[in-house]
N, C-alpha and C positions, 0 to 999 in steps of 0.2 A: 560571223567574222572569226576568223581563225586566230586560235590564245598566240601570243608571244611574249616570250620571256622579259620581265624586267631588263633593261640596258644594262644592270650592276652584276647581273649572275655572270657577265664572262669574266671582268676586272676581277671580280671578289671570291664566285665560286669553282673558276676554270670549266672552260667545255672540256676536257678530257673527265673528268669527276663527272660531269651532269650527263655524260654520256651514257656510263653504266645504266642510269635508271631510265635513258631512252630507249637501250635495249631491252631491258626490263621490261616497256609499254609497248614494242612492237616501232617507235619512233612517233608515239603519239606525246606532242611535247607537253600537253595541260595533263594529261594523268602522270606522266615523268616528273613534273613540277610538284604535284600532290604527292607523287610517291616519295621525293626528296625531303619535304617538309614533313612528310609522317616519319620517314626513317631519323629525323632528328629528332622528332618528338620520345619514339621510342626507346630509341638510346638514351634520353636524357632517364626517360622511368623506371629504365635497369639500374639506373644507378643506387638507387636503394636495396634493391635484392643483394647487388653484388656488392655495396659495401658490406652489407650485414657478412658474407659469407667472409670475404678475405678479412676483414676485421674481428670476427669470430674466429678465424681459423688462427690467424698466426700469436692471438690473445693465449687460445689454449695452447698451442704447442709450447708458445714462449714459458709460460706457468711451469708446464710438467718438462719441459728440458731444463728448469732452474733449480726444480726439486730432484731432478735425478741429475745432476753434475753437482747441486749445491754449490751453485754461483749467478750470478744475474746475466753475466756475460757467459754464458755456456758456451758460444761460438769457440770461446779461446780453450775448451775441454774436448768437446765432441770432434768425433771421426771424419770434419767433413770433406768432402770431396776437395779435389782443387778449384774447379768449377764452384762450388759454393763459396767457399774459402773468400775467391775474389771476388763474386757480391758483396759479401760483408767486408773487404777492404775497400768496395769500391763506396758503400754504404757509409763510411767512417771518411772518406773523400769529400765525397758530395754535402757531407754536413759541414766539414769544416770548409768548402767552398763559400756553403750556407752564414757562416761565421760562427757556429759550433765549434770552437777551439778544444771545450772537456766533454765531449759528450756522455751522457749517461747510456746505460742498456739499455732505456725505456728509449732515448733517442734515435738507438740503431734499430730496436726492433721498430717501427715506426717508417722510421727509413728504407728497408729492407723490402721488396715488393712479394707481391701474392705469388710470383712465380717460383721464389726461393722456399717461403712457406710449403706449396705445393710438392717441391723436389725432395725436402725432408722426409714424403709420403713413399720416394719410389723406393723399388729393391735394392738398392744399394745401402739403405737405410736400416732394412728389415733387422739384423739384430743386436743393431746399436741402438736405435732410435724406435721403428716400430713396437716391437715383441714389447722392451722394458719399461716406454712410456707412452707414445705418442697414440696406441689405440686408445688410450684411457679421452683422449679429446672425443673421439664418438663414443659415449656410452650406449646410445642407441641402435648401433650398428654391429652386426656381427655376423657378417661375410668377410671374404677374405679383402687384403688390404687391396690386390691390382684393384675388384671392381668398387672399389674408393677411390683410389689416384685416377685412373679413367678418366672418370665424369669431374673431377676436380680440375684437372689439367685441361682440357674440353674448356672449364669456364674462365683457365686463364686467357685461351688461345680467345671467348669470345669477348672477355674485359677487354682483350688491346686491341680487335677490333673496332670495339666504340670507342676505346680512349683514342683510337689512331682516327678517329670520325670516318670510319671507311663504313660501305652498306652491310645492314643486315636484314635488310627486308626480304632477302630470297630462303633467308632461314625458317627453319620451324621454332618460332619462336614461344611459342606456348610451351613445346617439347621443352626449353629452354628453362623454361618461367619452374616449370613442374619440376626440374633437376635441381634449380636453386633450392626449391622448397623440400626438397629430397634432404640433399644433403646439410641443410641447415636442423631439418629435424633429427637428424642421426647425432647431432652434436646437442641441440635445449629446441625441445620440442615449442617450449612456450615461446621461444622467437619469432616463430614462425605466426604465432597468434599477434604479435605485436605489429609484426611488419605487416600482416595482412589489413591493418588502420589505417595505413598510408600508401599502400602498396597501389601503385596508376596502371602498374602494365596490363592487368584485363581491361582497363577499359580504353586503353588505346590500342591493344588488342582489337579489339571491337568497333574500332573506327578506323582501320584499316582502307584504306580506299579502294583497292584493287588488290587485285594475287596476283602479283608479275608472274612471271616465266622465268624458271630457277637457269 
């Protein structure tokens, strides 16, 4: 008897969405249905790798931009771009949308997402922000800064992929798994020992159903 989809995947999940992973299967709709339900799984078990990274990351930067401006709010000191500038006004918005009327720096940094953290990395930055402070957040890294932003901005671009619930199953997601552990040991090596006690994605790695066609 040939699979067919639950009645509720066209109301709930759209056929345009469930399409992708038909093409993915070839139009085979029981391993499309498997490959959808793993790519959710998967996504949901990045979500601990990548909070450790954007949580670690914009922790350390915030630290060492507050001891090199000698303010909590460094935002309202440093060089930043305009582009940056209106994240953190938009950041000071959205809290008081929130009903944050006084917000503190601990609120906006909070606020503020991994892609603004990220941008503080690129050359525009290099002898405001890089050189004086912001390498001291990798102590264990000592290449140049591009092939650090790279693979950082890479894990912004694959965060809002999963947060946008779009697929990532045609990924090399191992490749993926192994860049988070990369860069999280360039910053506290023992994080990586921590996070690997809860860490899911080898083993849903490993239960992968199929290898679509990328």
């Amino acid at each position: 008897m040939a699979f067919k989809l639950p009645d509720w995947v066209a109301r709930l999940l759209s056929v345009p969405r469930f399409s992708a992973y038909l093409d993915a299967t070839n139009g085979d709709v029981e391993r499309a249905w498997e490959l959808y339900r793993w790519n959710v799984e998967v996504s949901e078990a990045f979500y601990g790798p990548l909070h450790c990274i954007e949580v670690g990351l914009r922790n350390a930067e915030h630290r060492l931009l507050k001891e090199r401006y000698g303010q909590a709010d460094w935002w309202n000191s440093a060089p930043l771009t305009k582009h940056d500038a209106c994240r953190v006004d938009k950041a000071y918005a959205d809290l008081d949308r929130k009903g944050v009327s006084s917000p503190t720096p601990d609120d906006v940094v909070a606020e503020l997402g991994f892609g603004f953290w990220v941008s503080l990395l690129n050359r525009t930055y290099d002898r405001h922000l890089w050189v004086p402070a912001l390498h001291k957040a990798f102590p264990h890294y000592h290449g140049r800064r591009k092939s650090l932003h790279d693979p950082l901005l890479a894990m912004v671009l694959f965060r809002n992929r999963i947060m946008h619930h779009e697929p990532i199953h045609h990924r090399d997601l191992a490749a993926d798994h192994r860049k988070i552990y990369h860069l999280l040991s360039y910053m506290e090596p023992a994080i990586t020992s921590w996070l690997r006690d809860f860490d899911r994605v080898p083993d849903v790695l490993n239960r992968r159903p199929h290898r679509g066609r990328r």
